[in-house]
Residue, then its C-alpha position, 0 to 999 in steps of 0.5 A: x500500500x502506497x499514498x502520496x498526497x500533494x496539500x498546498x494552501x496559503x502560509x497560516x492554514x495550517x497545511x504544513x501541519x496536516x502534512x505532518x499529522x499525516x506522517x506522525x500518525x502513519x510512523x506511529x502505525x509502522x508505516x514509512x513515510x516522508x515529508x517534504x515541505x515547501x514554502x515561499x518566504x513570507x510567514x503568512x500569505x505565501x505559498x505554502x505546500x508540502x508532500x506527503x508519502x505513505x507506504x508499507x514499502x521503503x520508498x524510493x523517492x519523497x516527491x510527488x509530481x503527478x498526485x493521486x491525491x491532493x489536498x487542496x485549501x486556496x484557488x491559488x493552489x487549485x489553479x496551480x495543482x489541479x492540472x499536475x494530478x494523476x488520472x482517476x486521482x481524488x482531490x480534496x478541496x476548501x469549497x469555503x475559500x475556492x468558488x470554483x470547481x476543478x476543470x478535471x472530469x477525470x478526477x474525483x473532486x470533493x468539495x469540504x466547507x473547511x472554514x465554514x464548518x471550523x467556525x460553527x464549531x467555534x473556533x475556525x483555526x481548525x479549518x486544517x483539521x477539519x480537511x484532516x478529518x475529511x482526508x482520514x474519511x476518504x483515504x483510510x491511511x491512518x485513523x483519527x484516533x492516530x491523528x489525535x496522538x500525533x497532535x497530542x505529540x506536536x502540541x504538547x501539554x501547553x496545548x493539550x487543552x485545545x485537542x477536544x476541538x481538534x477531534x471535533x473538527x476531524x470528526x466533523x471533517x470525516x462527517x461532511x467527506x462521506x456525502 
């Protein structure tokens, strides 16, 4: 079994993190994987994306030129990334941000409200959360119970108060990912 994902969006939504979540919680299940960000200069507001591969194999090479599953939180991304993907591949999408659906008819297109279901929470800084829950829903690469001890790790006891909205937000992402 192999995944390799594509997750871009702006600087501050979170996508470095959902790329990390994804490879945390895939090691701590005994898979390989790698991480490879990439991101422009600026803190916030600039590019930001990252790749992401899972495998039960070693793998052979950490980049992902063609995706067969991409991740995608801005327009900016979609209009970059989209036309790259692998054919038959599954895209995953931020309708709150982007107005516009993929011009692809040979990829399955997913529109999640990210945004839109972070803030009827009540806190719409899980907006990259709620994508993680929709990515677990999709993919069954790793679970949210796994997702959660690798959000766990990376918050650390600080922020331990902050994981019940987290899981909230994946299950509610995971939720909107089945229709």
């Amino acid at each position: 079994m192999e995944a390799q994902f594509l997750i871009a969006g702006f600087g501050g939504q979170g996508v470095l993190l959902i790329g990390q979540l994804l490879a945390k919680a895939a090691m701590h299940d005994g898979m390989n994987v790698s991480w490879m960000p990439s991101y422009g200069p600026e803190m916030r507001g600039g590019e930001a994306n990252c790749a992401v591969v899972v495998s039960d194999e070693p793998i052979g090479s950490p980049l992902v030129t063609e995706p067969p599953i991409a991740v995608i939180m801005n327009k900016p991304s979609m209009l970059k990334f989209a036309p790259s993907m692998e054919k038959g591949g599954l895209m995953l999408y931020n309708s709150s941000l982007i107005d516009i659906e993929p011009d692809r008819k040979d990829i399955t297109a997913v529109a999640i409200d990210c945004n839109g279901i972070a803030e009827k929470l009540g806190n719409a800084r899980t907006a990259n959360m709620v994508m993680l829950g929709a990515i677990i829903q999709r993919t069954g690469v790793i679970s949210i119970d796994s997702a959660m001890e690798a959000l766990k790790a990376t918050f650390g006891p600080k922020k331990e108060h902050l994981l019940p909205i987290n899981r909230a937000a994946m299950e509610a992402g995971a939720e909107a990912a089945k229709a």
